[in-house]
Steps between C-alpha positions, in 0.01 A plus 500: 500500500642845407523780758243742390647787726812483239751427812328779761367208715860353572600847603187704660687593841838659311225673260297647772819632671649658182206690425511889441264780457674576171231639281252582759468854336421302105197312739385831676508696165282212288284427773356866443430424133224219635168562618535517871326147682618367155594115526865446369599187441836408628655221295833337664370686809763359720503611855308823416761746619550760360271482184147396609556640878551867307184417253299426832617818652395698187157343563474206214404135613730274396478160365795248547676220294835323590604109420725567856314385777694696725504805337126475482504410820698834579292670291171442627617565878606877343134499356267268639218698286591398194416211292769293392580148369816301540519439080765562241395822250539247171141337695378740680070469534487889605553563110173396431398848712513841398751775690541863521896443453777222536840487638772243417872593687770337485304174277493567128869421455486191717263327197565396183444719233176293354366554871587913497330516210171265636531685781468815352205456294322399818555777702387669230179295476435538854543887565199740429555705236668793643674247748869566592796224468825555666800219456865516561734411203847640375428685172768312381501174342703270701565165651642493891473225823273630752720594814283310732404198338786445206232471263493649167320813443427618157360905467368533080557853483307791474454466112340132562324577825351817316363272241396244684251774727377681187367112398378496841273797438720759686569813454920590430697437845663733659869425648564642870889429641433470902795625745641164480517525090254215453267540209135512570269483214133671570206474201115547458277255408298576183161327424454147680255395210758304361428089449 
């Protein structure tokens, strides 16, 4: 059986305690763009801190995915309001729902690039139109092993990741560098209408 959290299970305690607040101010900033109360979908939701806990605090209710039972268990002790399900994105049942916005940090890379592109078009099936989408991704193409898990990462690019949201139905991304120079990309959701 494959490990579904790509390699996070093995190491949940050394991920928890290397966590930053590195891009807080990306999270505050999009946050405003939604409608406030707005459920935000938080894909690879991990332990929660800092990207849902700042949603919550802007007023959204979140909604949780993460293959890591402990970081899901972490997650839902920072927010025991939200809903949440201990499920890999690639399966995820909360697809089949409809969401004011979705966030995926730190995840996109992790999958191949038949699954980035999968699960891009379902985000973009499951936001309203109008619905936000934030994911972290160098704007550069490139292959690297993930520092925690030794796995290998893969970011497309901003040329493929730009194409693969306009298929998606989204509006052109916008690129925000946080203080840590990670790459965040943000777009809008056009028309959900789409089959």
């Amino acid at each position: 059986m494959s490990d579904r959290s790509n390699g996070y299970e093995l190491i949940a305690d050394r991920f928890l305690a290397v966590r930053s607040d590195i891009g807080v101010e990306v999270v505050r900033d999009w946050a405003r763009t939604l409608p406030v109360g707005g459920a935000i979908l938080d894909i690879g939701c991990g332990s929660g801190w800092p990207v849902a806990t700042t949603l919550a605090e802007a007023g959204h209710r979140l909604v949780g995915i993460d293959p890591s039972p402990t970081l899901l268990a972490a997650f839902r002790r920072a927010l025991p309001d939200a809903e949440t399900a201990c499920e890999a994105a690639e399966d995820s049942r909360f697809f089949g729902r409809r969401f004011d916005g979705a966030v995926a940090v730190g995840l996109l890379f992790l999958l191949p690039e038949a699954a980035q592109a999968t699960l891009i078009a379902r985000v973009g099936r499951a936001l309203h139109a109008g619905g936000g989408f934030l994911f972290t991704a160098p704007r550069i193409a490139a292959t690297w092993r993930d520092m925690l898990t030794g796995r290998v990462s893969r970011s497309l690019g901003k040329g493929a990741y730009r194409a693969l949201l306009a298929g998606a139905g989204f509006h052109p991304p916008r690129i925000i560098a946080d203080s840590g120079g990670n790459d965040w990309f943000t777009a809008v959701a056009g028309s959900t209408d789409r089959a």
